[in-house]
N, C-alpha and C positions, 0 to 999 in steps of 0.2 A: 273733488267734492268741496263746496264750500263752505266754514266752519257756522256751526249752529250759533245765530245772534240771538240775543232773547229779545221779549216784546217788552220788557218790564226793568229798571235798576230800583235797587230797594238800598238805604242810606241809612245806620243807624249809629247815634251820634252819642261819646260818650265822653266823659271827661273823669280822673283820679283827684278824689279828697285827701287831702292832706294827709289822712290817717293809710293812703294807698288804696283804699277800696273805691271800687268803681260804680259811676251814676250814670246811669242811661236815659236820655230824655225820651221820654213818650208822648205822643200828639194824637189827641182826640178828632176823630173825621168831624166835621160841622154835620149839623141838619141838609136835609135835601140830596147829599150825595148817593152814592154806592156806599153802603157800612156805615149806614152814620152810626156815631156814638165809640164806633169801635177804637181800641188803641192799638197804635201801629210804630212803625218809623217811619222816616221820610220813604213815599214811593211816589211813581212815576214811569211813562211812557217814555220812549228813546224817539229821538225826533230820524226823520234818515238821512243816512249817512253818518250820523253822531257817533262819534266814539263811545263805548259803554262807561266808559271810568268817569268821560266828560259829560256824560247823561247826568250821572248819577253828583256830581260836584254839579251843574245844571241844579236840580232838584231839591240838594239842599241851599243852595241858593233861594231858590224860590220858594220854594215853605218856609225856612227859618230864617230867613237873610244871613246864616255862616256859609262865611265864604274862605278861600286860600287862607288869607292871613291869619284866620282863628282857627285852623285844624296844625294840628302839632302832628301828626302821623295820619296817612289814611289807608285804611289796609282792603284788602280783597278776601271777604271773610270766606273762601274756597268752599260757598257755600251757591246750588243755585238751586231753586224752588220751583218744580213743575206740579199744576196742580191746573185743571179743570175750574175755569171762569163760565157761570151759568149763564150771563146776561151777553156773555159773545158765541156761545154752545161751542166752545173750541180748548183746546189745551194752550196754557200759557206759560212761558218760562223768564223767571226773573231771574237775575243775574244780582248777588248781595252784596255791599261793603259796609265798613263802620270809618267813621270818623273819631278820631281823638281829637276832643277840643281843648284849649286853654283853658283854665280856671275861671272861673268869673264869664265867662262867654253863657250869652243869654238869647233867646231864639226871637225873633219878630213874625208869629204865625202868619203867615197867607189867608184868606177864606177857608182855604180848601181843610183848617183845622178852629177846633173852636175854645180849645184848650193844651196845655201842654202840664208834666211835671217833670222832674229830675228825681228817679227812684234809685233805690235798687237795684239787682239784678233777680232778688227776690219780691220785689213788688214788683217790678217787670214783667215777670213769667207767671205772675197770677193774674197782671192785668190784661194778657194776649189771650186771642182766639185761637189763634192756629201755632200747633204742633212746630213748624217749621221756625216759627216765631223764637220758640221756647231756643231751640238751638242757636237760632243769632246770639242769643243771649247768653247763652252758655262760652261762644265763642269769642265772647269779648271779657268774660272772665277770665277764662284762659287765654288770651294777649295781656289782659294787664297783669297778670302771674306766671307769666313766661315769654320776657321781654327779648330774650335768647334765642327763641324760638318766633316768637311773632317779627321778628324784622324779615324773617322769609317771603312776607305776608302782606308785605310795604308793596300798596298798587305802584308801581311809577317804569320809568325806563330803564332802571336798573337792569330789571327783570330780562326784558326785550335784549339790551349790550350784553349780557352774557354775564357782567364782574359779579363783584362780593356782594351782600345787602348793604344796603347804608347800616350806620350803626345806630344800634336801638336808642329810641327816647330814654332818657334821664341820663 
């Protein structure tokens, strides 16, 4: 049998203040799309063939122009998101990561967003719609307060070769 690919990577991008509390940037859909207004992460369809991890570093590419050299860590938030899309009447499944970015790292929206800010995790989770959302956001609290445990969580080859994790950021 061959392993379930999702239709969807969803990217959410955050970086630590100096005081260690963490900012999560959030991005407004533009007018005219599917959800305008709504606040989301970086998401996105998988081109075929694409590797998931590479969709999703793809993506945020292309929504925020961060790229390789501004993520300090990019993790696979062991999270994936099935839920019923009305405008295709079928079940879809996204597949989640988060990005840690450098300090100072600043987004260059796409169309596809008409706003962005750097909150919270509690203005984060009042600015989302959906449930699922709320948990991204929970899950990058808990990486950046259990750095111990979040290098398990490090997308890369590590995983694939079998060794130790790399060792945690900071």
């Amino acid at each position: 049998m061959s392993p379930l690919r999702p239709d969807l990577v969803g990217c959410w991008v955050f970086r630590v203040r100096p005081d260690g509390a963490p900012e999560i940037l959030m991005l407004k859909r533009s007018p005219g799309r599917i959800f305008p207004g709504v606040w989301q992460c970086v998401t996105g369809g998988l081109e075929p063939g694409e590797r998931v991890v590479d969709g999703a570093l793809r993506e945020l590419v292309e929504e925020t122009g961060i790229g390789p050299g501004d993520i300090e860590v990019f993790y696979n938030l062991d999270q994936v998101n099935l839920f019923h899309a009305d405008h295709r009447d079928a079940i879809e499944v996204e597949a989640v990561f988060a990005a840690h970015v450098r300090p100072g790292v600043e987004p260059q929206l796409s169309d596809e967003h008409d706003d962005r800010r750097w909150v919270s995790p509690a203005e984060a989770a009042a600015l989302v719609v959906w449930p699922a959302y709320r948990t991204a956001i929970e899950q990058i609290e808990w990486l950046v307060h259990n750095p111990q445990r979040a290098q398990w969580l490090q997308a890369g080859a590590w995983a694939i070769e079998g060794s130790a994790p790399p060792d945690p950021p900071g």
